[in-house]
TORFI-554426 format. One record per residue: residue number from 0; residue in three letters; x, y, z of N, C-alpha, C in turn. Coordinates in pm, whole numbers. Atoms other than C-alpha are relative to their C-alpha. Layout:
<pts>
<NUM, 'ala', <X, Y, Z>, <X, Y, Z>, <X, Y, Z>>,
...
</pts>
This chain:
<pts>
<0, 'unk', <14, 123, -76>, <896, 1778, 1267>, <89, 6, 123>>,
<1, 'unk', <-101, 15, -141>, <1000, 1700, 1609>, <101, -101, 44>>,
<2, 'unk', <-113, 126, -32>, <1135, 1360, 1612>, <-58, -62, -163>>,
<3, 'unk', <36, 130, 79>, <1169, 1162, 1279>, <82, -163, -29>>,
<4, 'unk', <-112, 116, 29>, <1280, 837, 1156>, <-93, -64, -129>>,
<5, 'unk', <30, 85, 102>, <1236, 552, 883>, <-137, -18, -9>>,
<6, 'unk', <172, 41, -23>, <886, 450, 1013>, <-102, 114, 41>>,
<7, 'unk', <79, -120, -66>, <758, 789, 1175>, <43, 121, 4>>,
<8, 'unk', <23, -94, 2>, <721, 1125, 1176>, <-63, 33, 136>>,
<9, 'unk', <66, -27, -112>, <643, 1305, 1524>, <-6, 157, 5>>,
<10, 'unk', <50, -176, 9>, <462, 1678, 1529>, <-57, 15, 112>>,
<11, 'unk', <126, -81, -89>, <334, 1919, 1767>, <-145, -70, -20>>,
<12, 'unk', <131, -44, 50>, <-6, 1876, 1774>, <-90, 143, -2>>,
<13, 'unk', <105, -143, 39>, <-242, 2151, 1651>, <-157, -26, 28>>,
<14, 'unk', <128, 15, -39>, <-559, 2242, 1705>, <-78, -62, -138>>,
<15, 'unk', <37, 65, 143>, <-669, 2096, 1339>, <-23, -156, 52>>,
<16, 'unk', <-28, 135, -78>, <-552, 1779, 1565>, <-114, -46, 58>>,
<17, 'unk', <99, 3, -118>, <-809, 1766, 1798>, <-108, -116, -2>>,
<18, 'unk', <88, 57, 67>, <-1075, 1606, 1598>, <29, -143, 27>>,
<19, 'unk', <-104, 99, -36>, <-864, 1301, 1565>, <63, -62, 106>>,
<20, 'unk', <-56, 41, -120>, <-692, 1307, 1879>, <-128, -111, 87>>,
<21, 'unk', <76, 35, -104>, <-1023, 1283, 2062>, <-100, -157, -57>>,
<22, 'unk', <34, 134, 14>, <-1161, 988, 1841>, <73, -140, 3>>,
<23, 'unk', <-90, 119, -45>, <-850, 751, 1903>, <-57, 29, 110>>,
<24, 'unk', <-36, 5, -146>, <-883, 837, 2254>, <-136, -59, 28>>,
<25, 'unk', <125, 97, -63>, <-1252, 731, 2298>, <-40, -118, -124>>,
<26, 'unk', <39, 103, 75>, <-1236, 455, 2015>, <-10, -142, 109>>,
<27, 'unk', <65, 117, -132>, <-1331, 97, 2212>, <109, -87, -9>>,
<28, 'unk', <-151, 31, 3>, <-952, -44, 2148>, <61, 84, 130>>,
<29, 'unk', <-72, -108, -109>, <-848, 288, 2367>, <-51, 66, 104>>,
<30, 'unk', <88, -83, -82>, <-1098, 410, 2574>, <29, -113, 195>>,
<31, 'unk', <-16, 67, -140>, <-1054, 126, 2871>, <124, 18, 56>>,
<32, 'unk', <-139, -33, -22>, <-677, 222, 2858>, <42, 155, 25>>,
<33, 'unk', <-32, -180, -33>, <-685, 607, 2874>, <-112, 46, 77>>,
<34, 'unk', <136, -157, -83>, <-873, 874, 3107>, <-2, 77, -121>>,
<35, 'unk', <19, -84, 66>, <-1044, 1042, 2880>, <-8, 117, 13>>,
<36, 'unk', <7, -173, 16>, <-1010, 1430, 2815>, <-93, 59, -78>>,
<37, 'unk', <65, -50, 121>, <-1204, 1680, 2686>, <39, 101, -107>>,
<38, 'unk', <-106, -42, 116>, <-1138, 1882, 2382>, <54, 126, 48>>,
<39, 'unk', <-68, -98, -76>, <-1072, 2170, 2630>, <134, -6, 57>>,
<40, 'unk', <-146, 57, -63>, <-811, 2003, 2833>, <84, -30, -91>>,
<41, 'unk', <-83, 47, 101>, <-636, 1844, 2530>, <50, 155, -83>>,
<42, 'unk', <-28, -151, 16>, <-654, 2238, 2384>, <95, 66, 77>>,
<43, 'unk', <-107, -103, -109>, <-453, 2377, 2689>, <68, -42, 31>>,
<44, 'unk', <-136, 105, -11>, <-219, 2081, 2719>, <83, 70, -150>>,
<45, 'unk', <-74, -55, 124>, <-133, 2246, 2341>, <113, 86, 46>>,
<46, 'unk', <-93, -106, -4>, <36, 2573, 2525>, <1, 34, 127>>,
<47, 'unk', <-62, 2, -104>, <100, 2453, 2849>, <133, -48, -8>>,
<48, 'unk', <-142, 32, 34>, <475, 2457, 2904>, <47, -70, 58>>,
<49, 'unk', <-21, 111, -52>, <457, 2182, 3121>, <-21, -129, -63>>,
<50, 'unk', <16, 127, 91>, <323, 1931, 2845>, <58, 18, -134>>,
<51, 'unk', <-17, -26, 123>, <419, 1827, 2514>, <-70, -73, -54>>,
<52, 'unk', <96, 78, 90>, <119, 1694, 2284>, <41, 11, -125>>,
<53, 'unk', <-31, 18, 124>, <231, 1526, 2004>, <-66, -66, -81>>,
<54, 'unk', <71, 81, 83>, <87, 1379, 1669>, <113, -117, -58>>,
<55, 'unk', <-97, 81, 126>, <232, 1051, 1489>, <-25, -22, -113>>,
<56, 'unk', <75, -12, 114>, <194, 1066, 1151>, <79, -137, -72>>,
<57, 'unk', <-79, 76, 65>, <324, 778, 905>, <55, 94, -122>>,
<58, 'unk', <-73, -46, 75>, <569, 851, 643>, <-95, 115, -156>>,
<59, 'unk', <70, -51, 96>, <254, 931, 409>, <-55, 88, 20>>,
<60, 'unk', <36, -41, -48>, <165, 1138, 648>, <-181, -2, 91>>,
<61, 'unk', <100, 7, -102>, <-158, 1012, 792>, <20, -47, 141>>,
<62, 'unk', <-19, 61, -162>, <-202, 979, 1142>, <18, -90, 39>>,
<63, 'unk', <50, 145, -49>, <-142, 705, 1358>, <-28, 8, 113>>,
<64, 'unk', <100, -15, -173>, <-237, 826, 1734>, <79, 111, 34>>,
<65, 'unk', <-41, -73, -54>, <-81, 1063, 1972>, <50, -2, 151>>,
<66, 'unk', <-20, 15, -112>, <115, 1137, 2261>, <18, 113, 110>>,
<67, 'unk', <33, -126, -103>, <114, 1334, 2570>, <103, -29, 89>>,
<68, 'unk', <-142, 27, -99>, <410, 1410, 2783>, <-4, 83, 109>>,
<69, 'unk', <-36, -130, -95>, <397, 1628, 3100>, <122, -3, 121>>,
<70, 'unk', <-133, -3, -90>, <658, 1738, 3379>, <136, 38, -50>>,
<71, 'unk', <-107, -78, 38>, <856, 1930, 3151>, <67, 137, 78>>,
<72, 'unk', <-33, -103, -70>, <906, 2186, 3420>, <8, -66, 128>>,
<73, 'unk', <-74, 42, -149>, <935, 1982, 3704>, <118, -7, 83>>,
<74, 'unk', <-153, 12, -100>, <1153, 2022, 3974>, <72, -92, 54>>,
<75, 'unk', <-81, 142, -34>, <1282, 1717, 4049>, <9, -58, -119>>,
<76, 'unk', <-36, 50, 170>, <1332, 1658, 3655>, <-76, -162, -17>>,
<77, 'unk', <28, 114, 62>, <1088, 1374, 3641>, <-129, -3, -83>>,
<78, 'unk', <18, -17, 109>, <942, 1331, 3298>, <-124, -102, 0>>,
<79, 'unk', <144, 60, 16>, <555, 1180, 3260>, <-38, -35, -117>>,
<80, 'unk', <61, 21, 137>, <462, 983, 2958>, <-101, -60, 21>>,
<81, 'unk', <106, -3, -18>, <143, 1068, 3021>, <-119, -109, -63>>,
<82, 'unk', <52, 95, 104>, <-4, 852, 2703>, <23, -21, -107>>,
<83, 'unk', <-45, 21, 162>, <56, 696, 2382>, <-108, -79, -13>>,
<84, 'unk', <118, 48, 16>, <-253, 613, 2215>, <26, -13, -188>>,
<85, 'unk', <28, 14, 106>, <-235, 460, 1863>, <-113, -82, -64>>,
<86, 'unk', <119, 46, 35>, <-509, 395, 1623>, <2, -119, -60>>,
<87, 'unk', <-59, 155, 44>, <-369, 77, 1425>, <96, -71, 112>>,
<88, 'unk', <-85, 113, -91>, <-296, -196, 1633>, <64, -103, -55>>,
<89, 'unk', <-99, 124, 109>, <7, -443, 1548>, <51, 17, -85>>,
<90, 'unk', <-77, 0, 121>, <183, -311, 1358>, <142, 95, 66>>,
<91, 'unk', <-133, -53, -82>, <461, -187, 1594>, <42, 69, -3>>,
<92, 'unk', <-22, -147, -1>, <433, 134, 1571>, <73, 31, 159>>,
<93, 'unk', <-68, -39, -104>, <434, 156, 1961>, <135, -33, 64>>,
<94, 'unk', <-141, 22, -25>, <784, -43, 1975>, <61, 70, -43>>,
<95, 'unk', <-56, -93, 62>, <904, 185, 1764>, <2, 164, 24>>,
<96, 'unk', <12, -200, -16>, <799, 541, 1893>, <65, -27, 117>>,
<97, 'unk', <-43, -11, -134>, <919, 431, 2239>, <117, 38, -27>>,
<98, 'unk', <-115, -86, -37>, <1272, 463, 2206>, <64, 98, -85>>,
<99, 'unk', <59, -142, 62>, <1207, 755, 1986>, <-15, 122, 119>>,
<100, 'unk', <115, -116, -70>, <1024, 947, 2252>, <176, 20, 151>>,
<101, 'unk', <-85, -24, -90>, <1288, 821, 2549>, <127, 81, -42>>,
<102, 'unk', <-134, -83, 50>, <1599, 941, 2293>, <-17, 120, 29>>,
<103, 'unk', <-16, -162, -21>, <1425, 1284, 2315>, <44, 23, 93>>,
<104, 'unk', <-8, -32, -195>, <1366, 1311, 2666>, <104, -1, 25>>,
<105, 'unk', <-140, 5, -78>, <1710, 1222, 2778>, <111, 80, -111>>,
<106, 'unk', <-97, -81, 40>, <1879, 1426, 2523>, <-95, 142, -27>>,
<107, 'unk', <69, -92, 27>, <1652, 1714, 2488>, <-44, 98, 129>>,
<108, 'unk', <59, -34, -156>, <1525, 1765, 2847>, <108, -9, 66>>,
<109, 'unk', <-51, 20, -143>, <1715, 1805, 3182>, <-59, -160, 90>>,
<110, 'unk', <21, 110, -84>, <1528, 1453, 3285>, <89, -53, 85>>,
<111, 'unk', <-18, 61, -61>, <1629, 1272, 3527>, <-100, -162, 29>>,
<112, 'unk', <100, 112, -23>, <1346, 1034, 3544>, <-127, -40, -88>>,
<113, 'unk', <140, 9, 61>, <1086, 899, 3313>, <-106, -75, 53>>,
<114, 'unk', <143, 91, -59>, <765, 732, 3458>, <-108, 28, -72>>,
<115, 'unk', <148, -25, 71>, <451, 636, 3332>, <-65, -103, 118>>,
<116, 'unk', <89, 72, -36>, <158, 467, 3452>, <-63, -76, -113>>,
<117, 'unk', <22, 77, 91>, <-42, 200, 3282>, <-61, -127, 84>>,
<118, 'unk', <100, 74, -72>, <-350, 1, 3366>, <63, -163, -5>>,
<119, 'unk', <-3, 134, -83>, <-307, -376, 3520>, <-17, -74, -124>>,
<120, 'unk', <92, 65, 60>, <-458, -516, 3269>, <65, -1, -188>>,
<121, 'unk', <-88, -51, 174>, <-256, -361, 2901>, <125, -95, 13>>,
<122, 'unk', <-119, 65, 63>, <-40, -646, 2875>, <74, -10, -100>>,
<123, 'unk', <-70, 11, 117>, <90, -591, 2557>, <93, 177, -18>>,
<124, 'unk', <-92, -86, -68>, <190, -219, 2679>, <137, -28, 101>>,
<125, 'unk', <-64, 26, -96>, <311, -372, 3002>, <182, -55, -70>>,
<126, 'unk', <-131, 126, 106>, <604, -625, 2706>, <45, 181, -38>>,
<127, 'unk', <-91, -109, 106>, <664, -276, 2505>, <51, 51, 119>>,
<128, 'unk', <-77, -33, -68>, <770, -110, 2804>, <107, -71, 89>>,
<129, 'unk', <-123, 59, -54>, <972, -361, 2975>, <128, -79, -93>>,
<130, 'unk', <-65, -56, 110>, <1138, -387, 2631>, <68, 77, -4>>,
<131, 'unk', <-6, -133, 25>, <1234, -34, 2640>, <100, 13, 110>>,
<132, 'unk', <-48, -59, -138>, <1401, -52, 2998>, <-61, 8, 132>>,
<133, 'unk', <35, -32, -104>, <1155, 24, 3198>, <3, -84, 145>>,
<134, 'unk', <-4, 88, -150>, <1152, -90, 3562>, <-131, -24, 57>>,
<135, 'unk', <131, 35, -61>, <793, -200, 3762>, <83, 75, 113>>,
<136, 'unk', <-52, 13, -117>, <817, -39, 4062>, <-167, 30, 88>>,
<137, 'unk', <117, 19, -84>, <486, -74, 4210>, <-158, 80, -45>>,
<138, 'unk', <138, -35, 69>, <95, -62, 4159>, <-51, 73, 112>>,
<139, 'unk', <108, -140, -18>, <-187, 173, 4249>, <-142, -57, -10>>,
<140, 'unk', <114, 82, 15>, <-457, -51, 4355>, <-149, 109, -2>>,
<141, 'unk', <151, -76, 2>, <-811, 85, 4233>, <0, 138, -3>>,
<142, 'unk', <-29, -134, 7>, <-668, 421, 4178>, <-100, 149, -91>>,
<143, 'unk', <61, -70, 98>, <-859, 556, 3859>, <-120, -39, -28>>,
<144, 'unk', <128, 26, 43>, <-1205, 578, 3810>, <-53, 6, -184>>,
<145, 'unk', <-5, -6, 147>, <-1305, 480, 3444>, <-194, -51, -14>>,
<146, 'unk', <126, 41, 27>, <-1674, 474, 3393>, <-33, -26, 94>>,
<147, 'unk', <85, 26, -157>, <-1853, 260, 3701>, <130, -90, 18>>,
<148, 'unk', <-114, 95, -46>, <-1502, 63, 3740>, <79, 102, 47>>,
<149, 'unk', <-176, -79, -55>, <-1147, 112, 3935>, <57, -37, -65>>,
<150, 'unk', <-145, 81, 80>, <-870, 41, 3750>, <106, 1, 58>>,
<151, 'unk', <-103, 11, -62>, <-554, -45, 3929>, <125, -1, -101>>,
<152, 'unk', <-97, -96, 8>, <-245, 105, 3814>, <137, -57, 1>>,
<153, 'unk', <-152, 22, -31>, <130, -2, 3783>, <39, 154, -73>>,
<154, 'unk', <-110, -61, 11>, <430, 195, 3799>, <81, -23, -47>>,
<155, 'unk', <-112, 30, 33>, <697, 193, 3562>, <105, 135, -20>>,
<156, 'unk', <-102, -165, 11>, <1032, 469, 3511>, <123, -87, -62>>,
<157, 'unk', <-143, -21, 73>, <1346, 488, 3336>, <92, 92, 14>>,
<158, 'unk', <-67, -112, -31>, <1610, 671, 3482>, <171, 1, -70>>,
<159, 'unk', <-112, -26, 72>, <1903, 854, 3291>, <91, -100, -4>>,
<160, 'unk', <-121, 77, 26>, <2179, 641, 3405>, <-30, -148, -101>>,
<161, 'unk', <29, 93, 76>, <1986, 351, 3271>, <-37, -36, -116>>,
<162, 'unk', <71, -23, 161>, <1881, 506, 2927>, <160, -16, -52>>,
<163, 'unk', <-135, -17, 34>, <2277, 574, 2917>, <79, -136, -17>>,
<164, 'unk', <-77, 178, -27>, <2418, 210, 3004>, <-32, -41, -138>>,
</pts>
């Protein structure tokens, strides 16, 4: 395991994963909230050394979604939490993996900076991350094409000194 605790368990993902991964990601809870991938891309995010695709499993070990991290090689050390996509909703899993995921990053990584993105519209993302620290620092009007819609875009980050305080 990569990160655990009381409530979770966090693994690599494997290609065994995949299956799974890709039906949270286009289930109709998650699909208006993520760009979807295909099982190719999600495959080469496995053993690219710029991402880290992870599984969450519960203590019993079944799944509960997955996450995707890239900018582990970036040069300006800033750290992309690309997506967190879980399959049970409400039950606070995602309050709980967050400062999980940031503990790594800032002790594991060289970060300097975490940012994510995160559609206009995921208000109940928008609470877990400003929970967590994060800062708004500006949207991305009509940025992502999702089907025949735009979706407009905020900006949020978390930078070291402020994971540290």
């Amino acid at each position: 395991m990569l990160i655990q605790s009381d409530v979770m368990d966090i693994r690599r993902t494997a290609v065994e994963d995949l299956d799974f991964v890709l039906e949270v990601e286009q289930d109709e809870l998650n699909r208006h909230y993520v760009a979807q991938w295909s099982r190719g891309q999600h495959k080469a995010s496995l053993t690219d050394g710029d991402f880290l695709h992870l599984t969450m499993l519960e203590k019993t070990g079944e799944r509960l979604g997955y996450v995707l991290i890239s900018g582990l090689q970036d040069r300006n050390l800033a750290v992309c939490l690309r997506r967190i996509v879980i399959q049970t909703k409400g039950q606070g899993y995602g309050t709980a993996l967050l400062p999980l995921l940031t503990e790594w990053i800032f002790t594991q990584t060289e970060a300097h900076r975490l940012w994510l993105d995160v559609v206009i519209h995921n208000h109940r993302a928008q609470h877990v991350y400003q929970m967590a620290g994060f800062t708004l620092e500006g949207t991305l009007r009509e940025c992502l094409k999702m089907g025949e819609t735009y979706e407009t875009m905020q900006i949020m980050s978390l930078l070291r000194h402020e994971y540290e305080s």
